[in-house]
PQR file of N, CA, C, O and H, with PARSE charges and radii, in Angstrom:
ATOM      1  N   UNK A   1       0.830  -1.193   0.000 -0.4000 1.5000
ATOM      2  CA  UNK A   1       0.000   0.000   0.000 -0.0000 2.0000
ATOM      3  C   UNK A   1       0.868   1.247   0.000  0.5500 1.7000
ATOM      4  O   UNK A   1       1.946   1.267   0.594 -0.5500 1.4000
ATOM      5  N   UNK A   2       0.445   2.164  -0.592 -0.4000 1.5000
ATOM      6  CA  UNK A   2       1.116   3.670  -0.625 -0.0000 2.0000
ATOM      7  C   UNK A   2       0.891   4.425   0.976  0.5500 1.7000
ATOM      8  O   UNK A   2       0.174   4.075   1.914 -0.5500 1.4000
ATOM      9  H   UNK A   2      -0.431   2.148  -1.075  0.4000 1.0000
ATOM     10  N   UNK A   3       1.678   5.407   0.847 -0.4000 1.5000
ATOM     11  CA  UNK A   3       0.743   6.145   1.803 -0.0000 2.0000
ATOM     12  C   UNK A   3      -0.242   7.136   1.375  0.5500 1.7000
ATOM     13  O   UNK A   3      -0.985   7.753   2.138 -0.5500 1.4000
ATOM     14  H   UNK A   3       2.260   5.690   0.085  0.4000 1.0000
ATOM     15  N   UNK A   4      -0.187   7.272  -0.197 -0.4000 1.5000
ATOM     16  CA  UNK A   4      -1.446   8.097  -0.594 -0.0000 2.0000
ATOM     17  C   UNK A   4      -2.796   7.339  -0.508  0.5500 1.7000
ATOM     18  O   UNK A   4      -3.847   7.914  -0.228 -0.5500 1.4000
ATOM     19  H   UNK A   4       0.417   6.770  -0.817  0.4000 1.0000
ATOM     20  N   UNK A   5      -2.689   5.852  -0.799 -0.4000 1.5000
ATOM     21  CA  UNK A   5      -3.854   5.426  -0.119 -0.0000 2.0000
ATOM     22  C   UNK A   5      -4.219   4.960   0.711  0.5500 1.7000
ATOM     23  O   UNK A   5      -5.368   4.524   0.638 -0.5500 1.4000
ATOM     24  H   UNK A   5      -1.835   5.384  -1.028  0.4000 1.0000
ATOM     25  N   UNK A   6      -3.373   4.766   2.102 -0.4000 1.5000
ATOM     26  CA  UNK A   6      -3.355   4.814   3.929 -0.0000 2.0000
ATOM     27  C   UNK A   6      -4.188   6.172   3.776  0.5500 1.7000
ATOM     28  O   UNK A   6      -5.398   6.391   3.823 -0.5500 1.4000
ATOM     29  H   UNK A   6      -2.439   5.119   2.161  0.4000 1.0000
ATOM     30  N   UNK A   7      -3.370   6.781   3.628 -0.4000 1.5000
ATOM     31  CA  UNK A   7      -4.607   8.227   4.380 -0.0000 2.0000
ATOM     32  C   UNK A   7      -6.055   8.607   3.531  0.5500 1.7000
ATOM     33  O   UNK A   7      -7.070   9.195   3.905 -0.5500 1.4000
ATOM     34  H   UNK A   7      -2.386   6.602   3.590  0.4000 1.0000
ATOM     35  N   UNK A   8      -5.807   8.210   2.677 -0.4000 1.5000
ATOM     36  CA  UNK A   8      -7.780   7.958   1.633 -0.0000 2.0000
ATOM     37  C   UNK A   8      -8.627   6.473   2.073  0.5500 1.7000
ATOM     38  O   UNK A   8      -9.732   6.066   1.716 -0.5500 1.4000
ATOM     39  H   UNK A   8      -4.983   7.732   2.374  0.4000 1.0000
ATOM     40  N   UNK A   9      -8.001   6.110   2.636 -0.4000 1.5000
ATOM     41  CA  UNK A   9      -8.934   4.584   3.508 -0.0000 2.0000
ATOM     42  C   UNK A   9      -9.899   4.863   4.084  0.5500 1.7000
ATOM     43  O   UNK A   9      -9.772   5.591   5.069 -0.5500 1.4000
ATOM     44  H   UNK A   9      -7.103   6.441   2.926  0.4000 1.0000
ATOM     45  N   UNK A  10     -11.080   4.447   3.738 -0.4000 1.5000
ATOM     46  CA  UNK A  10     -11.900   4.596   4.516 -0.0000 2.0000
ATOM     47  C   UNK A  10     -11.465   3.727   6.212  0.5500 1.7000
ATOM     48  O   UNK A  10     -11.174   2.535   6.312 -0.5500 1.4000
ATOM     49  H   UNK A  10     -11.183   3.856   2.938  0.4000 1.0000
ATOM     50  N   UNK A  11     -11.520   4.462   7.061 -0.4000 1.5000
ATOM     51  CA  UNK A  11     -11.408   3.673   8.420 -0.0000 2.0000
ATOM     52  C   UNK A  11     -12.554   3.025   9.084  0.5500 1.7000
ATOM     53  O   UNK A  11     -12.368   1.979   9.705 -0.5500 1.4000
ATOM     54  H   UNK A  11     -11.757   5.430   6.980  0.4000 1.0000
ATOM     55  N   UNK A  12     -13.612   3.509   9.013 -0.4000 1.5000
ATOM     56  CA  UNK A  12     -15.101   2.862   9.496 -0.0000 2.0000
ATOM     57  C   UNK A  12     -14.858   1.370   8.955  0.5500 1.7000
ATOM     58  O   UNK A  12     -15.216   0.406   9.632 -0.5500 1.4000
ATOM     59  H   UNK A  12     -13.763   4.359   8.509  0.4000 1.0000
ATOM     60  N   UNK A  13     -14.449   1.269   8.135 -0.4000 1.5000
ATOM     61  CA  UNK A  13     -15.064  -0.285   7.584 -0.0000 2.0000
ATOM     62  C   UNK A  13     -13.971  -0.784   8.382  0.5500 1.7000
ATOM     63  O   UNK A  13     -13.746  -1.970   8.138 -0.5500 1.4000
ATOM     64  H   UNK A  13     -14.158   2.052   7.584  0.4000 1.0000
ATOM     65  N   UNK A  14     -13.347  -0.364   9.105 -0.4000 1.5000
ATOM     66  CA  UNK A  14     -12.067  -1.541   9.296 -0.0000 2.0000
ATOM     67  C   UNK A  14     -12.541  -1.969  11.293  0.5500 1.7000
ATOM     68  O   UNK A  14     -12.965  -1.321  12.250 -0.5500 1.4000
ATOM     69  H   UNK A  14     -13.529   0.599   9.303  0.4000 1.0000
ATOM     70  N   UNK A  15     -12.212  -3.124  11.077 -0.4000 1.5000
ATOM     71  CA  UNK A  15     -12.476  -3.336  12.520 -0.0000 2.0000
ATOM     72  C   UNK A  15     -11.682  -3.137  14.041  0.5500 1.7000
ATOM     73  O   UNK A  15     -10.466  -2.965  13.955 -0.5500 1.4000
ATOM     74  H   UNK A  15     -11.867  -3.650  10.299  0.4000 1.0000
ATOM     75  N   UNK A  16     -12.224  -3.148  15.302 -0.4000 1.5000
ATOM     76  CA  UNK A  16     -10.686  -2.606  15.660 -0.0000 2.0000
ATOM     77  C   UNK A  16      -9.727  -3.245  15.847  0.5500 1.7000
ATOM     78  O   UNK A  16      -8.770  -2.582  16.245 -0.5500 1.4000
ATOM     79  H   UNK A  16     -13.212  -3.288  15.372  0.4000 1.0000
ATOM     80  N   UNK A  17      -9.520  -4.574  15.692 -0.4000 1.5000
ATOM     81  CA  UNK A  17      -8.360  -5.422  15.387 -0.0000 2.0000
ATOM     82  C   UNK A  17      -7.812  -4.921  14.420  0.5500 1.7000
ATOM     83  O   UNK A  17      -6.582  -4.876  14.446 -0.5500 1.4000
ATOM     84  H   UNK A  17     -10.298  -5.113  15.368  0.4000 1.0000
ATOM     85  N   UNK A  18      -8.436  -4.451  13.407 -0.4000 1.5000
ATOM     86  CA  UNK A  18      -7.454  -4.182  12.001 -0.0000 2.0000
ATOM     87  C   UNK A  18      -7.229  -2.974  12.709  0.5500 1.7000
ATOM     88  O   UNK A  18      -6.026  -2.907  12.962 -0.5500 1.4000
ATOM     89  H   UNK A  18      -9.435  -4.488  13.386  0.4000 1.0000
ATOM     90  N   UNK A  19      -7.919  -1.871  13.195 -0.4000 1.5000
ATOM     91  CA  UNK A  19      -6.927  -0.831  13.081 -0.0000 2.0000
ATOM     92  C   UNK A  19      -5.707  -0.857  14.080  0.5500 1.7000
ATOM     93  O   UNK A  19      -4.648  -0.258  13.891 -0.5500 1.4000
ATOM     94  H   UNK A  19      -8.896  -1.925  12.989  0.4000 1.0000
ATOM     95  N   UNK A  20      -6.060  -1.759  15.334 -0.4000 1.5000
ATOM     96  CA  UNK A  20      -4.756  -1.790  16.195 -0.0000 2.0000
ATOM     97  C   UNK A  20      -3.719  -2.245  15.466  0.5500 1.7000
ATOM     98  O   UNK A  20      -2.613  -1.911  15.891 -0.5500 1.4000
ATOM     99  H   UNK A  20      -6.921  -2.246  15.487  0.4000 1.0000
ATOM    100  N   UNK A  21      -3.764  -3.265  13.970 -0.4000 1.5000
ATOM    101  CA  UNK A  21      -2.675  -3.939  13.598 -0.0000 2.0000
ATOM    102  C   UNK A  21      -2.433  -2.499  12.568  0.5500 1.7000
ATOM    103  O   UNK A  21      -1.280  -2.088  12.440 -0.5500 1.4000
ATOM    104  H   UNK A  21      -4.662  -3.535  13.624  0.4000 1.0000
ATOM    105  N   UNK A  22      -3.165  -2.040  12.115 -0.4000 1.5000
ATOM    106  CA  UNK A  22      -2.454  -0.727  11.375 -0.0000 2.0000
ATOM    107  C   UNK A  22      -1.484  -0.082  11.991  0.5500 1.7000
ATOM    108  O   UNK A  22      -0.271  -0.024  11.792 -0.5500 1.4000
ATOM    109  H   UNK A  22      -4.102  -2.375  12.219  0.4000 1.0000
ATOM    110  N   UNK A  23      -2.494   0.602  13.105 -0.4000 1.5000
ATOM    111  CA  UNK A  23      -1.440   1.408  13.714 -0.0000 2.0000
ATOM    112  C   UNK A  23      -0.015   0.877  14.402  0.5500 1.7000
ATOM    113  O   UNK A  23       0.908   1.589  14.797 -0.5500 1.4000
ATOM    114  H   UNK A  23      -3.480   0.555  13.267  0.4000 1.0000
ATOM    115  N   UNK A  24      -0.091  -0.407  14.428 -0.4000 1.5000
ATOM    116  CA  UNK A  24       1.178  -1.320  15.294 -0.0000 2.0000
ATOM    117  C   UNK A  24       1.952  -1.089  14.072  0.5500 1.7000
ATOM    118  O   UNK A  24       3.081  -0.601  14.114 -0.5500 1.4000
ATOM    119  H   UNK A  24      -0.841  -0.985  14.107  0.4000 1.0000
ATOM    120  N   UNK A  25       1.316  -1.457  12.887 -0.4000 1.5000
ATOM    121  CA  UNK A  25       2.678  -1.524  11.406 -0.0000 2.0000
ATOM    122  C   UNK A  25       3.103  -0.222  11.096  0.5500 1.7000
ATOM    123  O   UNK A  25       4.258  -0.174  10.673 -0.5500 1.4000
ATOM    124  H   UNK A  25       0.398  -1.853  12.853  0.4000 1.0000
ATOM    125  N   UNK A  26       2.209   1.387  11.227 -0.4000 1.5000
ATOM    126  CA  UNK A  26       2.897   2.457  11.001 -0.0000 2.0000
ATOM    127  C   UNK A  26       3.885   2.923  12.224  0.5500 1.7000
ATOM    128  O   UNK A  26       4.954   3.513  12.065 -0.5500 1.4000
ATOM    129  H   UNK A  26       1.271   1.349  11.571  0.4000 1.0000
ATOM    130  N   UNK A  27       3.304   2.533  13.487 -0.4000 1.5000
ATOM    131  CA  UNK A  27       4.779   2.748  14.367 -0.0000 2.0000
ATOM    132  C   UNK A  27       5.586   2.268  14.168  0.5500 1.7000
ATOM    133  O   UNK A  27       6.543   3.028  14.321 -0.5500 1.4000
ATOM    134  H   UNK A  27       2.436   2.054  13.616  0.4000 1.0000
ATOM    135  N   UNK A  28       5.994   0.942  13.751 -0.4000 1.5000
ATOM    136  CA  UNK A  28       6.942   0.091  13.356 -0.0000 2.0000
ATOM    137  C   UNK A  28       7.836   1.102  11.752  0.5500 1.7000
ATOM    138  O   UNK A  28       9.017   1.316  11.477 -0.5500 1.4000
ATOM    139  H   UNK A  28       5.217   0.325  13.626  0.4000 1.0000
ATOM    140  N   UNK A  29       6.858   1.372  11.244 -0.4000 1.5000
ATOM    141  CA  UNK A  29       7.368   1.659   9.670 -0.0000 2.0000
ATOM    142  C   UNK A  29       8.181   3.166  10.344  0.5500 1.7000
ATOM    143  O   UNK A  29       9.280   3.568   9.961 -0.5500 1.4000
ATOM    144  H   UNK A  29       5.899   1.198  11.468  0.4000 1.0000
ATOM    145  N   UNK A  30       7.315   3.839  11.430 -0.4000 1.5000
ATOM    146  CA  UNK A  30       7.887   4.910  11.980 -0.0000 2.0000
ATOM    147  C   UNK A  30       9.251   5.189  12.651  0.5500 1.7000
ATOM    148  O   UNK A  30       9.929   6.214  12.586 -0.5500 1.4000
ATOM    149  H   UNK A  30       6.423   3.513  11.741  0.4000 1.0000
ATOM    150  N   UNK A  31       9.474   4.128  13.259 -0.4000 1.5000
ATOM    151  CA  UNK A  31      10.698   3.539  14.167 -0.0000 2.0000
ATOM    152  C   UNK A  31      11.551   2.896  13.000  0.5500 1.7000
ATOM    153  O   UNK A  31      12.753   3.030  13.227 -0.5500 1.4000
ATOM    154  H   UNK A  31       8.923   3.295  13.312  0.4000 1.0000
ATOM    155  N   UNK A  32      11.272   2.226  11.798 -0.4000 1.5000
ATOM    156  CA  UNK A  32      12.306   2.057  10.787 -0.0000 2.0000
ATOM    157  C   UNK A  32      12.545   3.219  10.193  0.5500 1.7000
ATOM    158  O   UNK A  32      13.767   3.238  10.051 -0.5500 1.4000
ATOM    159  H   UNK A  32      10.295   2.117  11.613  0.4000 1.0000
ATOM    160  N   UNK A  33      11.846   4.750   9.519 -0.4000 1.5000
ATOM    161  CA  UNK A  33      11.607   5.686   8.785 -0.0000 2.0000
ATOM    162  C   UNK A  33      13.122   6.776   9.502  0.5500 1.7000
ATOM    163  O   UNK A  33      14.061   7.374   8.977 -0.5500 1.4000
ATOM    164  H   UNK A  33      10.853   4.734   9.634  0.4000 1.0000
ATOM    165  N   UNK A  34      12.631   6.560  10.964 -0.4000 1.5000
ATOM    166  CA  UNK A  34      13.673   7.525  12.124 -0.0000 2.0000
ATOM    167  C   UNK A  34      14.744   6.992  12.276  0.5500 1.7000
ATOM    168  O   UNK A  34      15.634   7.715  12.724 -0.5500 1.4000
ATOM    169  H   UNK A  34      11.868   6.075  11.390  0.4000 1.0000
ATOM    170  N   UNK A  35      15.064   5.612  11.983 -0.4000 1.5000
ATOM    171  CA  UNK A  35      16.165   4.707  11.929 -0.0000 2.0000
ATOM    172  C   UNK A  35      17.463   5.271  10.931  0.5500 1.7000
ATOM    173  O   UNK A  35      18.612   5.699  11.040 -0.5500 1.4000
ATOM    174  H   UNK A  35      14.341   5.025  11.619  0.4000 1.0000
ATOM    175  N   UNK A  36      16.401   4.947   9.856 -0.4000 1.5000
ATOM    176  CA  UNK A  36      17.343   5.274   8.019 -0.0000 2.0000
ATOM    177  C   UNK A  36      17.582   6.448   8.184  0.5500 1.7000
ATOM    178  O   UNK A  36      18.693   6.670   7.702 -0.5500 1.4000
ATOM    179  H   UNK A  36      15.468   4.600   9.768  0.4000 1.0000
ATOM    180  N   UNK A  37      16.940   7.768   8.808 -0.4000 1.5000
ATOM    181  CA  UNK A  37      17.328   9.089   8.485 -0.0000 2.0000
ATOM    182  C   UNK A  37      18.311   9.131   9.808  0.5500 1.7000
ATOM    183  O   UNK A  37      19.055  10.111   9.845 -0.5500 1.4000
ATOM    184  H   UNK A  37      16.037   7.587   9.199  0.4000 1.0000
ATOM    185  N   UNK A  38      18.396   8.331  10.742 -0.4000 1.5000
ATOM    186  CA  UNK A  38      19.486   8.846  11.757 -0.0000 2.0000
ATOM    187  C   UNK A  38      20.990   8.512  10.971  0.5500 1.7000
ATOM    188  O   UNK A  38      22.026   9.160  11.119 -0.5500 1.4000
ATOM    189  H   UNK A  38      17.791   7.535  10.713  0.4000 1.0000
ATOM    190  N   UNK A  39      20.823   7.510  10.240 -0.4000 1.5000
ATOM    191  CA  UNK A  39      22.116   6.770   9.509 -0.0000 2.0000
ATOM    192  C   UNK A  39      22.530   7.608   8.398  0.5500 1.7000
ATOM    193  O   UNK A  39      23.692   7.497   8.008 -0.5500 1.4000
ATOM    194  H   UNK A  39      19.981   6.984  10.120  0.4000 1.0000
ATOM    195  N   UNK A  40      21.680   8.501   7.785 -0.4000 1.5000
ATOM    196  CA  UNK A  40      22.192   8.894   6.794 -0.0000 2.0000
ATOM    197  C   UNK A  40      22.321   9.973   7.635  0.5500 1.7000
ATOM    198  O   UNK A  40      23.523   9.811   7.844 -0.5500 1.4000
ATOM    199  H   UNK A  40      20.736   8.591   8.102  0.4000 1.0000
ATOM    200  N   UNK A  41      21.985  11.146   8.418 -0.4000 1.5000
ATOM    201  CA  UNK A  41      22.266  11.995   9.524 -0.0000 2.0000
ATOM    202  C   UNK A  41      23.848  11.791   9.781  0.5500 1.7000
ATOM    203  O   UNK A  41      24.710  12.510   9.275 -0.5500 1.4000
ATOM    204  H   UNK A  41      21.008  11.277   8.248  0.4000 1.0000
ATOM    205  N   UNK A  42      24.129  10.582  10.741 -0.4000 1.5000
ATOM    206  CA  UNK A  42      25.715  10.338  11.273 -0.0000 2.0000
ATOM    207  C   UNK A  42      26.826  10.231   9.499  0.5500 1.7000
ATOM    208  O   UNK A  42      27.949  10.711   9.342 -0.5500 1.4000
ATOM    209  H   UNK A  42      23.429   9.998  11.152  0.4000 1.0000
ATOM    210  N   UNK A  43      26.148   9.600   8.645 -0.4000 1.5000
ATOM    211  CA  UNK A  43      26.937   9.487   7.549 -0.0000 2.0000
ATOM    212  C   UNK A  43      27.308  10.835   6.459  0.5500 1.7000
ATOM    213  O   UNK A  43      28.329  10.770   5.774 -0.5500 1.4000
ATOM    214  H   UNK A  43      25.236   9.210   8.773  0.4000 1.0000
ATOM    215  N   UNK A  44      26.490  11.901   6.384 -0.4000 1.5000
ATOM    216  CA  UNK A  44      26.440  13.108   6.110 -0.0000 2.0000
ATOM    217  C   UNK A  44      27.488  13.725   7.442  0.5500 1.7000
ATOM    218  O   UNK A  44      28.523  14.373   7.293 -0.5500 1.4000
ATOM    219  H   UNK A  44      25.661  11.954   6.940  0.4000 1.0000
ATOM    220  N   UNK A  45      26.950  13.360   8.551 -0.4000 1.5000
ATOM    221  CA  UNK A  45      28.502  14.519   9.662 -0.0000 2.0000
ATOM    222  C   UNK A  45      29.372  13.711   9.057  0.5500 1.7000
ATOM    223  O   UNK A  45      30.231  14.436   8.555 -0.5500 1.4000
ATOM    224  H   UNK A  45      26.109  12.833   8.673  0.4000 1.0000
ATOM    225  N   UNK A  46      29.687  12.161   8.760 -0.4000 1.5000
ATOM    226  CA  UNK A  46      31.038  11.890   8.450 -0.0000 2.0000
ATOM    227  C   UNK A  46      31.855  12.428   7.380  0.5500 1.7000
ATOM    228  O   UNK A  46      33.012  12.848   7.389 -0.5500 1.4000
ATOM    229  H   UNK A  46      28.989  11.572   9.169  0.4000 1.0000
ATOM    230  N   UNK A  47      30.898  12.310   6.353 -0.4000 1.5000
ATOM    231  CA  UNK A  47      31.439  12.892   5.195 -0.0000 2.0000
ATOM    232  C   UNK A  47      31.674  14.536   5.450  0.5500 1.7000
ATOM    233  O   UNK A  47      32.616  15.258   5.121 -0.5500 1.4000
ATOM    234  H   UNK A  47      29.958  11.968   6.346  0.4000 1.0000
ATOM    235  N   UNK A  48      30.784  14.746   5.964 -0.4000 1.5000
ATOM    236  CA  UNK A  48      31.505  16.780   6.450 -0.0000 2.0000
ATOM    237  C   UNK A  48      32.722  16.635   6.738  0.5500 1.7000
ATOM    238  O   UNK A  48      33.553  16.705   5.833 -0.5500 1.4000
ATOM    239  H   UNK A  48      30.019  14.160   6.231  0.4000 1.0000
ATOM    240  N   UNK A  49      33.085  16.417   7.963 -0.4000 1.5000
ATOM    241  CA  UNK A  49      34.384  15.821   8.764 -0.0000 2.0000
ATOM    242  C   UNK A  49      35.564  16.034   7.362  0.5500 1.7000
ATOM    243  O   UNK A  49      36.386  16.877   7.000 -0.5500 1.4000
ATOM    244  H   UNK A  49      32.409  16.360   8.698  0.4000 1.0000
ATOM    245  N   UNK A  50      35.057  14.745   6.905 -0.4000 1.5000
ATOM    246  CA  UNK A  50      36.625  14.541   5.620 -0.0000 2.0000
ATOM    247  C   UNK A  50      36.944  15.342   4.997  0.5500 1.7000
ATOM    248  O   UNK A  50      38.126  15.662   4.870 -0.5500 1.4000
ATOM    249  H   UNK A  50      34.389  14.060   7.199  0.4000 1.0000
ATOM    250  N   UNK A  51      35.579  16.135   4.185 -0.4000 1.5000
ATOM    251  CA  UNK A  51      36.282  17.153   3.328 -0.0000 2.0000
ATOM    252  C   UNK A  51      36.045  18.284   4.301  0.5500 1.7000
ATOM    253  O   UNK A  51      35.412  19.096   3.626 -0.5500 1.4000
ATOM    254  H   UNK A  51      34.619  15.875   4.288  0.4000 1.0000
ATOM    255  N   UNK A  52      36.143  18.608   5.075 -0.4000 1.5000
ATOM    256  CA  UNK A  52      36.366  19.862   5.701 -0.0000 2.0000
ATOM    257  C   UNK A  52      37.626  20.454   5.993  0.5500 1.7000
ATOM    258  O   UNK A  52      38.444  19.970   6.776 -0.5500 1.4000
ATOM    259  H   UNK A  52      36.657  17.949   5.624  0.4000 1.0000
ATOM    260  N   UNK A  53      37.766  21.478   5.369 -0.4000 1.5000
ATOM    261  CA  UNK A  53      39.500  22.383   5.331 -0.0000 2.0000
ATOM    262  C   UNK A  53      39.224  23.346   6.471  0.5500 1.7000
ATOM    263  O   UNK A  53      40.086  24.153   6.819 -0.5500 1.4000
ATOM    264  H   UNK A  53      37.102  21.871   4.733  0.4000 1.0000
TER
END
């Protein structure tokens, strides 16, 4: 699924098992999302570091 069509979902139809398992998979996708940008974060200061005169 996109996230253009996560947020056009209708939510009523979903039950609340499904939405607890939604929301369990976007925290998860959230906690991977904050992961990748911390890595490229520390890898961008590294590369500053080297070429810095």
């Amino acid at each position: 699924m996109t996230l253009g069509y996560l947020a056009k979902q209708d939510l009523y139809s979903l039950s609340v098992d499904d939405l607890d398992e939604r929301i369990a998979a976007l925290k998860a996708e959230i906690v991977r999302c904050e992961a990748a940008k911390n890595e490229r974060g520390s890898s961008k200061s590294e590369a500053e570091k080297l070429f810095k005169f």
